[in-house]
C-alpha positions in Angstrom: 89.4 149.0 103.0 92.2 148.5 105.4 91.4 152.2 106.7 88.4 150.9 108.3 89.6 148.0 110.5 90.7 148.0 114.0 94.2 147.6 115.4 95.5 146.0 118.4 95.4 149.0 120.9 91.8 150.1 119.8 90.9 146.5 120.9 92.7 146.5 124.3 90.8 150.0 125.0 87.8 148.2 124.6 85.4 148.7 127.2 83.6 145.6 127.9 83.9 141.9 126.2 80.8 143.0 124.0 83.0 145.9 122.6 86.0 143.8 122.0 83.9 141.2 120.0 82.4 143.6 117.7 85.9 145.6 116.9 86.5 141.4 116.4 83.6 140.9 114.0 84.4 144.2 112.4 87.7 142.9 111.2 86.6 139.8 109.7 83.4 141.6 107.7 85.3 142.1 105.0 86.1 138.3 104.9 82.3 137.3 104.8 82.0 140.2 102.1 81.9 139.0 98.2 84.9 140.8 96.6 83.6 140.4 93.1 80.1 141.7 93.6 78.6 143.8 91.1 77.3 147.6 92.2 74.7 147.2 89.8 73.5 144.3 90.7 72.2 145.7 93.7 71.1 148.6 92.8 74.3 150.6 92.7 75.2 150.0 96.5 77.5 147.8 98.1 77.5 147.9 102.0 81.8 148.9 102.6 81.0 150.0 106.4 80.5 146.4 108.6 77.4 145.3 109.9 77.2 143.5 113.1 74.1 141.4 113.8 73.7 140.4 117.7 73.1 136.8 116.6 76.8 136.8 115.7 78.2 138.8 118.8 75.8 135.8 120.7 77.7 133.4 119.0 81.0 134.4 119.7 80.7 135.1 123.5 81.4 133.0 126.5 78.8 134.6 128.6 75.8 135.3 126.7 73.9 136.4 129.4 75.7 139.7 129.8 75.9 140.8 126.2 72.3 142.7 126.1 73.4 144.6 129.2 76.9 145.3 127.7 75.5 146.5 124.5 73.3 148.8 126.3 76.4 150.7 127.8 78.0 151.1 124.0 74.5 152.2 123.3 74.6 154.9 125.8 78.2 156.1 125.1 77.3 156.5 122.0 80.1 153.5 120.7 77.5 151.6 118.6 74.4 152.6 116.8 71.2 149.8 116.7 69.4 150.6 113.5 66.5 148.6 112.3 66.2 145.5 109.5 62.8 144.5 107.8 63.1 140.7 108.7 59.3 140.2 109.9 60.1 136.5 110.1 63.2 137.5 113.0 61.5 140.2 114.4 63.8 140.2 118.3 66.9 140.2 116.2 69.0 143.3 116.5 72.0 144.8 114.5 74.5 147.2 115.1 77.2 149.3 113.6 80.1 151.0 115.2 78.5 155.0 115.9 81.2 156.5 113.6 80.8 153.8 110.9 76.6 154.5 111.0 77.4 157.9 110.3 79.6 157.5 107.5 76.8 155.6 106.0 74.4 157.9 106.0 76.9 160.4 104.5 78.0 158.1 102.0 74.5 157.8 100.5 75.2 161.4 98.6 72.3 162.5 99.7 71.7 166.1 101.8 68.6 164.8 103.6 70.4 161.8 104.7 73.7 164.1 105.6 71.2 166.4 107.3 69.7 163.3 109.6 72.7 162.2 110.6 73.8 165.4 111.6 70.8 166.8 113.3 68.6 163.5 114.5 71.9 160.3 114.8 74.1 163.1 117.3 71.2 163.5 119.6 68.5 160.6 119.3 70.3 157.6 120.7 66.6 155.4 120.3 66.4 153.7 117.0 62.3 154.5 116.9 61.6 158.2 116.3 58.2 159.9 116.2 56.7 162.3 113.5 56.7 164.6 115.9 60.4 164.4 116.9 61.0 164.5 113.3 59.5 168.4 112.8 61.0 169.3 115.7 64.7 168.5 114.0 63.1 170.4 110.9 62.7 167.3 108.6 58.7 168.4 107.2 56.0 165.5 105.6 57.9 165.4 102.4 60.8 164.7 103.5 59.5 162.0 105.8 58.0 160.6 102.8 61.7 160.4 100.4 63.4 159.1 103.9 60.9 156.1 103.7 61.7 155.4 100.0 65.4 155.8 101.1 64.8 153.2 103.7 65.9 155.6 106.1 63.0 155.5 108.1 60.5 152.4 108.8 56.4 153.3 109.1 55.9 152.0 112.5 52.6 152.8 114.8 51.0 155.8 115.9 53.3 157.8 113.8 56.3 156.8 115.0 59.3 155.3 112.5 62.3 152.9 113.3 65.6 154.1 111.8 67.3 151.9 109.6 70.3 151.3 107.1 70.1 154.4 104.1 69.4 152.0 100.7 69.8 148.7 103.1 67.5 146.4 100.7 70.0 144.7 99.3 71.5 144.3 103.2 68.0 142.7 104.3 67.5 140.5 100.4 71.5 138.9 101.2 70.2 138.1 104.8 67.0 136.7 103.7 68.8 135.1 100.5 71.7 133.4 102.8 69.4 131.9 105.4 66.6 130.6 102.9 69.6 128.3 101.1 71.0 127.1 104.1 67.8 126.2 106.2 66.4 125.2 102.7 69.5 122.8 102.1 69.2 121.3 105.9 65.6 120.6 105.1 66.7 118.3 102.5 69.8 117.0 104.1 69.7 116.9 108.0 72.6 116.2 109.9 74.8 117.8 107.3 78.6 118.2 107.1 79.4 121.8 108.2 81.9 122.4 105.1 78.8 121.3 102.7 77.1 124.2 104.6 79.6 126.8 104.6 80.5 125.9 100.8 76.6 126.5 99.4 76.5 128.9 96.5 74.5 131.7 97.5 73.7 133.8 94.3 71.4 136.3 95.5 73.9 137.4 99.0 76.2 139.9 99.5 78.0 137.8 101.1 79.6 134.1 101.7 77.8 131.1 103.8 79.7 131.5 106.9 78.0 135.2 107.1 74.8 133.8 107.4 75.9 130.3 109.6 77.0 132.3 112.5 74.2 134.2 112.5 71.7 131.2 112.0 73.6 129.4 114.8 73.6 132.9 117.3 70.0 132.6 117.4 69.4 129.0 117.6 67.9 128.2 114.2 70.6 125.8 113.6 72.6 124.2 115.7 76.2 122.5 115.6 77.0 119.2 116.6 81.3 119.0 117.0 83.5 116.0 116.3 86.9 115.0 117.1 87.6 116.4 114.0 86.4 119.4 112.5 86.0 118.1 109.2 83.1 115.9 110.6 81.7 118.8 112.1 77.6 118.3 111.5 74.9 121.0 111.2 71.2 120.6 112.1 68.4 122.5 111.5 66.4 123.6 115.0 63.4 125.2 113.2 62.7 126.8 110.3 61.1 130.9 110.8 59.5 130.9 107.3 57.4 127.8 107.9 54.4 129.5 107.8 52.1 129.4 111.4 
C-alpha cells in the first residue's frame, strides 16, 4: 500500500495548488479506507487505487475559485483522469483519479476488454463522455459495448454517447450513497450536532470511515461547520438534504 503514496519531492514538483492537494488527499485515502473490509462483501472488489472527489479538493483549498481552472490543466497534461459516478441526486459533482492510478484500475479488473480500453481509448480520449461511434472506431464492436456497461465501464448517456466510469465502481457509488444518507439522516434528527458525534457514526454499508464522507458533504455545501474555541465543540449542520424528494 505504501508503494502507492506520494513522497515529499513528488509533491514539491507539483504543478499547481490543485495538484499538490490531490497528491495530499491521495496520502490520507488510505486513512478514510476500512482496513477490515470484506472482498466479498462487495462483490469481490475493494477500491486499493485513491479516489479523489472535487468536493474534497474544494474543501481543502484556500482559493476555491481557481481549482476548476487548475484541474483543467492536470486534465490536459494528462496528470489526472475525471471518470464518471452514478449519483443522480449530485449530478455537478466530479471525481478524479491520478492518470496512472486510473489505469492501473482498469488493468486490475483482470479483464482483456478493460486492459484493451485503457490501452487503446484512456491514452488518447482525454473526455470522460465517448460516443458509439468513437468506440468502433478504437475497435470495441456492440457486444462489447454491451459487457463494458455491465462492467460499469461505460454509462448509457444520450444520442449514443456513454460517460466512462470506475471498472466494477458499485460498491464505490453504494459507500458514497451509504456514508452521506447516515450523516444527513443523523443531522436530520439532531441539528447542530457535535462534529466528533458526526465523524464517529457507524457506517455499515461504506467502504470507508465518516470523515470520508464529512469532507465531501462539507466541499459541496450540504453541511456546513460551525468552529469553536475548541475543537471539541466543533458543531455540524445540515444545509439541505439532495434526496428530499422535489
Amino acid at each position: 500500500m505504501t508503494d502507492f503514496l506520494s513522497d515529499g519531492s513528488e509533491i514539491e514538483r507539483a504543478i499547481n495548488n490543485t495538484h499538490k492537494i490531490i497528491l495530499s488527499l491521495k496520502n490520507e485515502y488510505y486513512k478514510f479506507l476500512k482496513p477490515r473490509v470484506k472482498a466479498d462483501d462487495y462483490g469481490g472488489y475493494r477500491p486499493t487505487l485513491p479516489i479523489i472527489p472535487e468536493a474534497q479538493i474544494l474543501f481543502e483549498s484556500t482559493n476555491k475559485k481557481s481549482v476548476r481552472g487548475e484541474l483543467e490543466i492536470l486534465l490536459r497534461k494528462k496528470i489526472i483522469r475525471q471518470f464518471y459516478v452514478d449519483l443522480p441526486d449530485f449530478p455537478s459533482e466530479r471525481f478524479f483519479m491520478l492518470f496512472h492510478d486510473y489505469i492501473d484500475q482498469f488493468k486490475s479488473v483482470g479483464s482483456q476488454l478493460a486492459t484493451d480500453f485503457a490501452d487503446k481509448v484512456l491514452e488518447k480520449h482525454l473526455k470522460f463522455i465517448i460516443s458509439e461511434t468513437e468506440l468502433k472506431k478504437f475497435g470495441f464492436n456492440d457486444e462489447n459495448i454491451r459487457e463494458m456497461v455491465q462492467m460499469h465501464i461505460l454509462y448509457i448517456t444520450e444520442n449514443h454517447s456513454y460517460h466512462i466510469g470506475l471498472p466494477n465502481g458499485t460498491p464505490f457509488t453504494m459507500s458514497v450513497n451509504s456514508g452521506r444518507r447516515e450523516i444527513i439522516s443523523y443531522l436530520k434528527r439532531c441539528p447542530n450536532a457535535k462534529k466528533m458525534s458526526v465523524l464517529s457514526r457507524n457506517i455499515n454499508d461504506s467502504l470507508y470511515y465518516g470523515e470520508f464522507h464529512f469532507k465531501s458533504l462539507l466541499g459541496i455545501g450540504v453541511i456546513s461547520l460551525q468552529q469553536a474555541r475548541s475543537p471539541l465543540d466543533d458543531k455540524v449542520s445540515l444545509v439541505y438534504d439532495p434526496y428530499s424528494k422535489k
